[in-house]
C-alpha positions in Angstrom: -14.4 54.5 -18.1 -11.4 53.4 -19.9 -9.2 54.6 -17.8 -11.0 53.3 -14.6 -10.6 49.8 -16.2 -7.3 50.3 -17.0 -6.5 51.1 -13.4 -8.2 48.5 -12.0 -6.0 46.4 -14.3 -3.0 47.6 -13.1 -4.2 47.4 -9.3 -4.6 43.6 -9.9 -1.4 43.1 -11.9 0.2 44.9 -8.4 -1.3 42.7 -6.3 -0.8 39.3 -8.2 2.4 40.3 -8.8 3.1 40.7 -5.5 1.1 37.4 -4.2 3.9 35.2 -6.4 6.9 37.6 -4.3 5.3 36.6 -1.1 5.3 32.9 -2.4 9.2 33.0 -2.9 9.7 34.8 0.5 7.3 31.9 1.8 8.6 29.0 0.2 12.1 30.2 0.5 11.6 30.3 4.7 9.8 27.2 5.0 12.8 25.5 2.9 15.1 26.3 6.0 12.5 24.9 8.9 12.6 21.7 9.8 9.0 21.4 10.5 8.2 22.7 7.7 9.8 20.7 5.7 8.3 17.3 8.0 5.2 18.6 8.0 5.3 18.6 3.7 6.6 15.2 3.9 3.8 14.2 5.9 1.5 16.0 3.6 3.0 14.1 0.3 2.7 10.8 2.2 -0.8 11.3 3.3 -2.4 12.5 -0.4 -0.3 10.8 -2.6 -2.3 7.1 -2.8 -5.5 9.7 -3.6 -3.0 11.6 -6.1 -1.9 8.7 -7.7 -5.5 6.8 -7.8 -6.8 10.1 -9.4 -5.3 10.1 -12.8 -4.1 6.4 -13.2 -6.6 5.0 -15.0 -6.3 6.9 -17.6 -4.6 5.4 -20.5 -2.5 8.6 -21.7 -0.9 10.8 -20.2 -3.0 13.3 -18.6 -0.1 16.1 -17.4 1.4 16.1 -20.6 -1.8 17.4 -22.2 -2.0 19.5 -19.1 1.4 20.9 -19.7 -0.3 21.3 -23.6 -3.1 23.4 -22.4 -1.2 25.5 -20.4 1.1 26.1 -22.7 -1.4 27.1 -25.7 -3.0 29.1 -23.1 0.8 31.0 -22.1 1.4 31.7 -25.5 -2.0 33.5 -26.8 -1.5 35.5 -23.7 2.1 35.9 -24.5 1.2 37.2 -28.2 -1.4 39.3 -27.0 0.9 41.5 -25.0 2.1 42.7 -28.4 -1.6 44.0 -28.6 -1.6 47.5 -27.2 -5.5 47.7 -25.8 -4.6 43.9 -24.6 -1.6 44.3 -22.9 -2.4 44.5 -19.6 -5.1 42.3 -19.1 -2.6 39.5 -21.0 -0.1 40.4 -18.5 -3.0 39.8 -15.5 -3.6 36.6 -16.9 -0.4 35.4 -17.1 0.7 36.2 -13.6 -2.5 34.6 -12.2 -1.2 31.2 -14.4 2.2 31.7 -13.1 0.8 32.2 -9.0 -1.5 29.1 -9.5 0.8 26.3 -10.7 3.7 27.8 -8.6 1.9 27.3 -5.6 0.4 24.0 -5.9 4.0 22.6 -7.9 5.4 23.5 -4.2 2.8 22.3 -2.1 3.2 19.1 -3.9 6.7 18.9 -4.6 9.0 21.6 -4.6 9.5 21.3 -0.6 10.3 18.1 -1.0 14.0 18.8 -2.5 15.1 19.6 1.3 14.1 16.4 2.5 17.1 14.6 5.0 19.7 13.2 2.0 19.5 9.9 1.8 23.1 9.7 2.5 22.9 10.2 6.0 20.7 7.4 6.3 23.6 5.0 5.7 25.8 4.4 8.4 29.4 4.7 7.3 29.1 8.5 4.8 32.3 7.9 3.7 34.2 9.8 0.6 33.7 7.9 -2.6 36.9 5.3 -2.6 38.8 5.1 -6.0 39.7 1.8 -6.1 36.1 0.5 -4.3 35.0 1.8 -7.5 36.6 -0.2 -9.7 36.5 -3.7 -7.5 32.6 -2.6 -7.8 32.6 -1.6 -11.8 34.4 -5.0 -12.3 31.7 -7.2 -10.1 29.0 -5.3 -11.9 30.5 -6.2 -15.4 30.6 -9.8 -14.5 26.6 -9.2 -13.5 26.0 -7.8 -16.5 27.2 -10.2 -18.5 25.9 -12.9 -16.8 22.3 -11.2 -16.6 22.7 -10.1 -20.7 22.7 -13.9 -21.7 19.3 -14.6 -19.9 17.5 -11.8 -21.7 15.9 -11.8 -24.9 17.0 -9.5 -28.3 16.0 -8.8 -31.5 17.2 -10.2 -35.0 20.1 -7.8 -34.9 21.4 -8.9 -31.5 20.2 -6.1 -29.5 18.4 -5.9 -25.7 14.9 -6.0 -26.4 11.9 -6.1 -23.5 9.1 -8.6 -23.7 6.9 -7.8 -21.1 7.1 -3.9 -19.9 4.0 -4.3 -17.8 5.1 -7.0 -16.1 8.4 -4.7 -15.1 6.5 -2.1 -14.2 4.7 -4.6 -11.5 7.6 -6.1 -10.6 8.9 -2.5 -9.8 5.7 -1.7 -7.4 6.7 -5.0 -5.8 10.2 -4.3 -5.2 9.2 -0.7 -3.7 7.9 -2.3 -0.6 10.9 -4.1 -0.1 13.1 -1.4 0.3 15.1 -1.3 3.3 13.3 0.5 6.4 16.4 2.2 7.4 16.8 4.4 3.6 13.2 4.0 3.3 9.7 4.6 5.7 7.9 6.0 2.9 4.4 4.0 1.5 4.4 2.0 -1.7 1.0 2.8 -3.1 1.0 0.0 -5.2 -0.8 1.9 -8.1 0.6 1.3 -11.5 0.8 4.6 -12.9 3.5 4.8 -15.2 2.8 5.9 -18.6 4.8 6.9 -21.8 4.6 10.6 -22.0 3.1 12.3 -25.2 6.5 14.4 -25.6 8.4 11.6 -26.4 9.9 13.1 -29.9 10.8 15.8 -28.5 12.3 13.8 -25.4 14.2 12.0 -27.8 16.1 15.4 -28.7 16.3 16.7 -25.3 18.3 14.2 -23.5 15.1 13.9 -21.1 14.7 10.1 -20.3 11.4 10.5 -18.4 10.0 12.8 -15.6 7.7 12.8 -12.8 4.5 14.9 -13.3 3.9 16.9 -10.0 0.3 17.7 -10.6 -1.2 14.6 -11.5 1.7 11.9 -9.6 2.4 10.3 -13.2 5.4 9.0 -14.0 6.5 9.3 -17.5 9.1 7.9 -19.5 10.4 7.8 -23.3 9.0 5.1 -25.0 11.7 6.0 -28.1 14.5 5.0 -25.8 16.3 1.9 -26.3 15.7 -1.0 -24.2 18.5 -0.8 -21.9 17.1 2.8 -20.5 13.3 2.1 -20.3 13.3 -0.3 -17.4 15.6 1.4 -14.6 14.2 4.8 -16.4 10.5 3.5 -15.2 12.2 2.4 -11.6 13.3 6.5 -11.1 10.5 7.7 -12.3 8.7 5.8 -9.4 10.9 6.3 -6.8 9.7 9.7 -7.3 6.0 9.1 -6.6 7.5 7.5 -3.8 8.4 11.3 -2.5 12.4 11.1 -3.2 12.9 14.8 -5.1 16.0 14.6 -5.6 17.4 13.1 -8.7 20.8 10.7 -7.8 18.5 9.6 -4.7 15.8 8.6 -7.2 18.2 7.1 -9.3 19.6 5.2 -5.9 15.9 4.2 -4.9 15.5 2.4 -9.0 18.7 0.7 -8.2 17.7 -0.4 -5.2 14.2 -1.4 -6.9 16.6 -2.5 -9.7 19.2 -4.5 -8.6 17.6 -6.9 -6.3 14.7 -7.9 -8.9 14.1 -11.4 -9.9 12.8 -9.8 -13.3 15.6 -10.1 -15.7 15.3 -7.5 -18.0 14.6 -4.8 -14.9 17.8 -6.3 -13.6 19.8 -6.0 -16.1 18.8 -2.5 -17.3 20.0 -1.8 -13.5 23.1 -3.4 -13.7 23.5 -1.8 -16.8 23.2 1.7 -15.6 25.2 1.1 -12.4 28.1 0.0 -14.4 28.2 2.9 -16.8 27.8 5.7 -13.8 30.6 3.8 -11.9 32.8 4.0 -15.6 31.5 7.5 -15.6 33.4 8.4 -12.3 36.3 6.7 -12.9 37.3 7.5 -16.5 38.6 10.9 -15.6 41.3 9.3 -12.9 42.1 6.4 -14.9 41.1 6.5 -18.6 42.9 3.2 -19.4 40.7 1.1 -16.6 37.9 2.1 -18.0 39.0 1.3 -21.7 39.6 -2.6 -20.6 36.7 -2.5 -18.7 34.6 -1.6 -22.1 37.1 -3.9 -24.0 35.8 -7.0 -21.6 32.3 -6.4 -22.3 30.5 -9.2 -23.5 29.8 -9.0 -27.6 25.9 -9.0 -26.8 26.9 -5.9 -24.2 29.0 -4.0 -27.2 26.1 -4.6 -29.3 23.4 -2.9 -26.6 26.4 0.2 -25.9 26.5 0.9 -29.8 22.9 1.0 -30.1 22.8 3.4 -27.3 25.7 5.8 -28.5 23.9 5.7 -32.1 20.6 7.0 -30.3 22.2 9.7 -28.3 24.5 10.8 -31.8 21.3 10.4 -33.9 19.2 12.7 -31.5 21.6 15.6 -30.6 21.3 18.7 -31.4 20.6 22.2 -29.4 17.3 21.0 -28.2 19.7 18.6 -26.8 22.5 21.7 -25.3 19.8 23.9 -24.2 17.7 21.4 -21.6 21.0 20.0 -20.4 21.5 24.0 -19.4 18.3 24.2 -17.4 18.2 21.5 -16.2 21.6 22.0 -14.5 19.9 25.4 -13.4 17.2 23.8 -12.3 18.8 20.8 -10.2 21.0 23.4 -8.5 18.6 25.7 -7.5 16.8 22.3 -6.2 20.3 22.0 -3.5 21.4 19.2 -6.0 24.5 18.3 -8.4 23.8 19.6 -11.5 23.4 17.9 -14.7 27.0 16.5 -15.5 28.6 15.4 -12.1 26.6 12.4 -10.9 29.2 11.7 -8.4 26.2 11.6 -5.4 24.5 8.6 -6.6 27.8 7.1 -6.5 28.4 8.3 -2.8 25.2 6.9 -1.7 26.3 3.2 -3.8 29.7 2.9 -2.5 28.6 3.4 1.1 25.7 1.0 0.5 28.0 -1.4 -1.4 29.8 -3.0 2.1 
């Protein structure tokens, strides 16, 4: 009878095991077709109000505790295939888990990733222009400034946000203003962008938010400082939009970003734009980018020190070992990985005319 059971087992574990094969052979051919790939952008446009709708009025964050779950749930099964008479049917178990979120992660998302690049949206594609750059970095640092002394601080003269609700609406408003020709995609207009459960551990990952594929949340570290929470909320958004890809997200927030009449949203953009633009330049020209930083504005000096003392106080190899797969991740995604963000600056200097 044993034996019977344990073949039966085995049978199962065969055929499971060979279900989640047939998903990767699947997945991996739809990824070339382009109707495939239309027809799953159709799908995410048609279910994503109902997605969104389903899980946004909760107040917490309902796919972290998922991701909780699911995890407690992996790792008895995980410690049970240390169990001899257990072994098998923890193994069964697991590969069932393992067939079950795969699929629907790629039904919902994963096909998304092959979506037409944003970049050849915009008319001229060109190769990212050196000095462009810099006229672009300099106009953004005269933004910033000008921006920074309109927005409110604490008692030691850093950013601080009043009102993050009242960003967060202002970014809903801003998504149906995007510009047809980059953007046909529907703005809901369901706020559901929640601080995410993780966010100590966030804090020592280097993870700024994320977008929750099974329940359309977007979540963000409310540890951060300031100057990251509101153009973190604006990528995190652009992604319940349906844009997969990461430096297309973070091209959508600036879009959401830059042309905001909310301050603080505004400035958080400006902020970012003007550190990824420093970002690309400093390894051609170290020294422009050192006067840059020398010509920011006290109150901006004050906001960048705040930041680097977050990122020193939180590093760590929490910190090295996400940055590694998340670089294997964004890659096997056809995107940049983790250190080069040179894309979102392709798709801002050939928007920037």
């Amino acid at each position: 009878m044993v034996i019977n059971i344990t073949k039966t087992i085995y049978k199962k574990k065969r055929f499971w095991a060979g279900v989640l094969l047939a998903q990767f052979l699947l997945f991996y051919v739809c990824s070339k077709s382009g109707v495939m790939i239309s027809f799953f952008e159709n799908f995410f446009e048609l279910q994503k109000e109902t997605h969104q709708a389903l899980f946004s009025w909760i107040p917490f964050s309902m796919g972290d505790l998922i991701y909780i779950v699911l995890g407690a749930f992996l790792l008895y099964y995980f410690i049970l295939l240390f169990r001899k008479h257990r072994r098998h049917d923890s193994m069964l178990r697991i590969l069932i888990i393992i067939n079950i979120f795969y699929f629907i992660y790629q039904i919902f998302w994963g096909m998304l990733y092959f979506q037409t690049p944003v970049i050849k949206k915009l008319s001229s594609q060109k190769e990212p222009d050196m000095e462009k750059a810099k006229k672009l970095a300099l106009a953004y640092l005269e933004k910033c400034k000008a921006t920074r002394q309109a927005v409110r601080e604490d008692n030691k003269g850093v950013f601080i946000i009043t009102n993050l609700i009242s960003i967060q609406k202002e970014i809903l408003h801003q998504q149906a203003k995007l510009p047809s020709y980059i953007s046909n995609k529907k703005a809901p207009q369901i706020l559901d962008i929640k601080p995410s459960l993780f966010k100590n551990v966030m804090s020592f990952t280097g993870i700024l938010g994320y977008y929750n594929p099974f329940t359309a949340e977007a979540q963000y570290n409310a540890e951060l400082p300031s100057t990251f929470i509101p153009f973190t909320t604006a990528h995190e958004s652009s992604h319940q939009l349906g844009f997969a890809r990461e430096q297309e997200a973070n091209f959508v927030g600036y879009l959401i970003g830059v042309h905001s009449s909310n301050k603080e949203l505004r400035y958080s953009t400006e902020f970012f734009t003007l550190k990824s633009l420093l970002r690309f330049i400093v390894e051609e020209d170290p020294e422009f980018v050192k006067k840059v930083l020398h010509q920011y504005s006290p109150a901006m000096k004050r906001d960048r020190l705040y930041e680097k003392s977050f990122v020193l106080s939180h590093q760590g190899w929490l910190d090295d070992f996400f940055g590694y797969t998340n670089n294997l991740f964004l890659k096997s995604n056809q995107q940049e990985g983790s250190v080069t963000y040179s894309y979102f600056i392709d798709l801002l200097l050939n928007y920037e005319k």
